[in-house]
N, C-alpha and C positions, 0 to 999 in steps of 0.2 A: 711407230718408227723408233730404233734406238736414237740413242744421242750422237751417235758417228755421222746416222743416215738425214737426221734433222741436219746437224752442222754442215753437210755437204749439198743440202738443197739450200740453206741457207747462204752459202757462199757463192754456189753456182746463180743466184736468182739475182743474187746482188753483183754479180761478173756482168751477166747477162742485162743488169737493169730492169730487170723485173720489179718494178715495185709493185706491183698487184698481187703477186707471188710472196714477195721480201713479205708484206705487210701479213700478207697470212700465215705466212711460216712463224713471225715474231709472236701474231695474237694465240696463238697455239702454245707457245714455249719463248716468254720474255728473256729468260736469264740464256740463251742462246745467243743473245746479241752479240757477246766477248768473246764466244768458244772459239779453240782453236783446234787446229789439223795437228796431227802428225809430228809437221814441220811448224806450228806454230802461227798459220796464216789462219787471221779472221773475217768475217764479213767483211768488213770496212777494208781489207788488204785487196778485195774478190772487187769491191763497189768500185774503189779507185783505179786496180787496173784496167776495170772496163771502160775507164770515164765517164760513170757514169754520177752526174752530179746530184739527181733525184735521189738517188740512193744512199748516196753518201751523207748528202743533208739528212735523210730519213734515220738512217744508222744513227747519227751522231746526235739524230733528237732522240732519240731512243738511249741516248747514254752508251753509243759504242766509245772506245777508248781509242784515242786520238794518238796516244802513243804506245798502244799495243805492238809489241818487237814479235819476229818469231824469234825459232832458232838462234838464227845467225844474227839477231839483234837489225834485223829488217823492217823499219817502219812506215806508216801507210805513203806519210811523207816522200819515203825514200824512192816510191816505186812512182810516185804521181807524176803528170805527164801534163796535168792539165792547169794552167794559174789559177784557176776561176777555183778547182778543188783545193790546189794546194794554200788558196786563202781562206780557203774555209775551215782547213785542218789546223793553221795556224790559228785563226780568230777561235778554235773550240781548243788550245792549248797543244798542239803540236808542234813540238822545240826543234826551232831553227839550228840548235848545238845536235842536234843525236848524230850518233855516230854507228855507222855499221864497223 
């Protein structure tokens, strides 16, 4: 798989809450954790919009970046919908200040 097609199962598995999937796509290609799209969105942007908190926990043991921006300076924070996540992005160093 190139690295577009890796990133995009990556993202999609962690949307989806796949962690069975997340976990195999990582042990395959580590430094995939942080990749981004396009537009700048990584796993951990894909984990949180799903609500999915397995995932999100797993990403962020895995060293995803808590305050990975895309583009538009969009962070996982910014998009989270969920307390239970958005305390976990804070306790792994996700600033309460960012600003889009």
């Amino acid at each position: 798989m190139i690295r577009k097609e890796i990133h995009e199962s990556v993202y999609n598995a962690a949307n989806a809450g796949d962690l069975f999937r997340l976990k195999e796509l990582l042990e395959e290609q580590a430094d995939i954790v942080n990749s981004q799209d396009d537009h700048g969105f990584t796993a951990l942007h894909g984990a949180v919009e799903g609500d999915s908190l397995l995932c999100v926990s797993f990403l962020l043991w895995r060293h995803a970046d808590p305050m990975a921006l895309t583009k538009r300076s969009v962070s996982p924070l910014h998009i989270c919908s969920s307390p239970d996540i958005a305390s976990l992005l804070v306790a792994c160093g996700a600033s309460l200040e960012a600003k889009t």
